[in-house]
N, C-alpha and C positions, 0 to 999 in steps of 0.2 A: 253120554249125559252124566254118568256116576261120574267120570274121570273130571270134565268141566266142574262140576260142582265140588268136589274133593281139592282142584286147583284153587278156588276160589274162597275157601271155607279155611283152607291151612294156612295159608297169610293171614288172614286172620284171628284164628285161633292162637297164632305164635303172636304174634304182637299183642292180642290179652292177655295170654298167660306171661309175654315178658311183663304186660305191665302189674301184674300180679303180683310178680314175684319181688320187683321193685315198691313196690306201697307195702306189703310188709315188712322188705328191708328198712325202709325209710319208717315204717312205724316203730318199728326195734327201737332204732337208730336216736329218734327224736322223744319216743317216751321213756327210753332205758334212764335219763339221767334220775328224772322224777321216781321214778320207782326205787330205785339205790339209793335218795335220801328219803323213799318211805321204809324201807328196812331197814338203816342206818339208824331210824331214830324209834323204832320197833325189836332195834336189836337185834334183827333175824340174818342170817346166810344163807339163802336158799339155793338149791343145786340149780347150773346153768338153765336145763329145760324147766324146771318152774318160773324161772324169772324170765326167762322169753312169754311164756303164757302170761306173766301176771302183767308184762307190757304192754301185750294184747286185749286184756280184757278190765283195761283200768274206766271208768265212769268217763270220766273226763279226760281224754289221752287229749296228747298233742296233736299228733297225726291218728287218727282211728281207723284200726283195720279192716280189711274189706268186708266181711265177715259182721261186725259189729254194725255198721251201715247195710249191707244186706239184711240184717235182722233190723235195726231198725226202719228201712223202708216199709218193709213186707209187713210190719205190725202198723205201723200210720197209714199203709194203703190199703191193707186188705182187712184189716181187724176191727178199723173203725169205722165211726157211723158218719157217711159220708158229708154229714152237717155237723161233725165236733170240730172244734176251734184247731186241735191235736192230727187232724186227717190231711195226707198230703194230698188227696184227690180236690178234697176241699178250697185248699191255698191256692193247689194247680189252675181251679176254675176260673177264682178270682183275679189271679194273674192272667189266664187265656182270655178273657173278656177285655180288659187294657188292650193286650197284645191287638186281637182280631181288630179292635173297633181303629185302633193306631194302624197296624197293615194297611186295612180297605181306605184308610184316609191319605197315607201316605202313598199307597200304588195310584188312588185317584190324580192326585196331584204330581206325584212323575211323572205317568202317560200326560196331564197335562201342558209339564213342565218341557215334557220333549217334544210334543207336537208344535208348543208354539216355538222352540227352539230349530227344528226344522224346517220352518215354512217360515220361519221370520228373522230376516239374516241380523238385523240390529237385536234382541234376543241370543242369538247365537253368540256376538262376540260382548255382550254385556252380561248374560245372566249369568252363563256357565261359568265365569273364572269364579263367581258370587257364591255360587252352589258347590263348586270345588271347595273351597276356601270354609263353606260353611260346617264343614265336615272337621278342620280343624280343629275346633272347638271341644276340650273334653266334653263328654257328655255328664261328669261326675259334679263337673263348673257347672255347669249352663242346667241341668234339672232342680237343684235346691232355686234357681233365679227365676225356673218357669213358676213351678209351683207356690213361691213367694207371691209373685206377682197377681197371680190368676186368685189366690189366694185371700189376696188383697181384696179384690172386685168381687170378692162373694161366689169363686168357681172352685170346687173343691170337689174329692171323689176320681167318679173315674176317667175323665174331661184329661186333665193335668198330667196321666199318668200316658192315657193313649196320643197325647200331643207329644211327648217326649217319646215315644214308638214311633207315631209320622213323623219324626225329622229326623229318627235312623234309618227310618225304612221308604224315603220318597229320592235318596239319592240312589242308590241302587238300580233303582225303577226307571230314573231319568235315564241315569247313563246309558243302559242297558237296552231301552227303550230310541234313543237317538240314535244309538248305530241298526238299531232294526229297523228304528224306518228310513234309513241311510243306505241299508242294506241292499234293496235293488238294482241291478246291473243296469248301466246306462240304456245297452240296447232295449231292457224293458222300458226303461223312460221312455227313450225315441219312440217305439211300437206305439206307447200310449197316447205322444204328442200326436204321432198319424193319424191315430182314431180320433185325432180331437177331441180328448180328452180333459176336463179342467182339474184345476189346482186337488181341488175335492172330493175328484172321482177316480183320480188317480190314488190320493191318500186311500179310499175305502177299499179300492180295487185290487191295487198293486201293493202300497208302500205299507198298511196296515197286516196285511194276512203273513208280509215276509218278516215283519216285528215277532210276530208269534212266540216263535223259538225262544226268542232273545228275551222277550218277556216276564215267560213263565221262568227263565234261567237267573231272570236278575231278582223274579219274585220269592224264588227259593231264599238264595240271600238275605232280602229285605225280611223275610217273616224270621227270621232268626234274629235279625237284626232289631227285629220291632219286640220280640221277646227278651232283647237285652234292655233294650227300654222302658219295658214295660217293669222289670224286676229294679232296673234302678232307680223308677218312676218313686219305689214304694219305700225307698231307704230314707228320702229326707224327709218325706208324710209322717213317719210314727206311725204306719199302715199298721191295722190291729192284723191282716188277714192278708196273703200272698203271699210268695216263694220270698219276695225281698224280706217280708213281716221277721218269714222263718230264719234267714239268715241275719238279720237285725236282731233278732231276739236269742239267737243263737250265740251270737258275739259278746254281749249285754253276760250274759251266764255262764259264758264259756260250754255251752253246750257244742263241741266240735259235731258230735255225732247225726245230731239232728240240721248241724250246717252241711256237712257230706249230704245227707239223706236230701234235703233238698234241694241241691245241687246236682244231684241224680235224678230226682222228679221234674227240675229245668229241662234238661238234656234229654228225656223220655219226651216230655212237649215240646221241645225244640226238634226233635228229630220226626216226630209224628206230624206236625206242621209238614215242612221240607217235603215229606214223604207224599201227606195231602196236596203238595201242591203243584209235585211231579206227575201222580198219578191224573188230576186235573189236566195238569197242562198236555199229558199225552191222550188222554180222551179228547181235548180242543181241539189238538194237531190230526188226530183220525179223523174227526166230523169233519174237518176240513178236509182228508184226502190225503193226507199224510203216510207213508208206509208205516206199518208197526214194527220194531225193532225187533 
């Protein structure tokens, strides 16, 4: 058990710490110029290891060190009150409210999208090139066009933000979704047609329960996918509140530190999602009968 766990933990431990050691270099690297024309014009020469530190610990660096985003997280997450304007728990929520309401609308509409793509052969060779293709579109183009619009008609809030989540998050689902209910071996088709079985009952019976997997696999995806939506939902709004607010507001000031910081409060909800929807989906796959890994 120590040894398994020990194999698993050291791959990873080395790839954080190389990436550790990289984002200092690169914060040297990218803030040393700025600081050498702030001593330059302060007159100062300071010994090599002062001027490493003082690239380190500048307000406003270029690249900001791990270290400075660690402390700045830890103070907006755990210091504030979880309804100041300043708290990333805060942004985090008003961002997860887009995300979830965008998800649940777009996983609706794949499992839709695929159902009738499997049972309806005209659908099959008409939708899908429609829905590939619609994927092409930046999402950076096509969100300032949603919200314009919706905008226009009097739809504003959180509508506009979670629409631009469903339309990252309902291909995933489709795809994902058509090879699992694609997924049954012929011979269980044949088995079903014996039992005289219809179009219907074979969906609920067979072709629905072997989607399962495939499901909760394309849903992980999608709920990431609906949380890049959600945050880029909030960039062309002027959103006073959410991770985009932060990172919009962050830019506007040059506040790099507080763009890291929520950037890492993304990724802590992006990864707890994923996480929520594994553990889900391996609860479903049990209640069904499923072995436990």
């Amino acid at each position: 058990m120590a040894d398994s766990l020990r194999q698993k933990l050291l791959p990873v431990a080395a790839i954080l710490f190389g990436i550790l050691v990289a984002w200092y270099v690169g914060a040297y690297v990218m803030n040393a110029p700025f600081q050498r024309d702030l001593d330059r014009r302060a007159d100062e020469t300071p010994a090599f290891s002062e001027f490493v530190v003082k690239t380190m610990t500048q307000p406003k660096p270029t690249l900001p060190a791990p270290h400075q985003v660690a402390q700045n997280f830890f103070e907006n997450t755990f210091l504030r009150n979880v309804t100041s304007n300043r708290s990333l728990v805060y942004h985090a929520w008003v961002t997860l409210s887009s995300t979830l309401t965008g998800f649940a609308m777009g996983t609706l509409l794949g499992i839709a999208i695929a159902v009738g793509i499997v049972h309806v052969t005209t659908l099959d060779r008409s939708l899908m090139p429609w829905i590939i293709t619609s994927q092409t579109i930046p999402i950076l183009a096509l969100a300032p066009m949603i919200i314009v619009v919706l905008a226009a008609v009097g739809i504003t809030g959180l509508l506009p933000k979670a629409l631009i989540s469903t339309y990252l998050s309902f291909f995933p689902v489709a795809v994902g979704m058509v090879k699992g209910l694609r997924s049954p071996e012929i011979l269980h088709l044949d088995l079903m047609r014996t039992y005289n079985a219809g179009k219907w009952e074979t969906f609920w019976k067979l072709r629905l329960p072997a989607s399962v997997p495939y499901l909760f696999a394309s849903m992980k995806v999608a709920v990431a996918a609906s949380l890049v939506g959600a945050i880029v939902g909030e960039l062309p709004t002027g959103a006073v509140a959410g991770i985009g607010s932060k990172l919009l507001n962050g830019s506007y000031y040059s506040q790099t530190i507080d763009m890291f910081s929520a950037l890492v409060a993304g990724s802590i909800v992006a990864a707890l999602l994923v996480t929520a929807v594994g553990i889900i989906g391996r609860l479903v796959e049990q209640a069904m009968g499923a072995r436990a890994a």
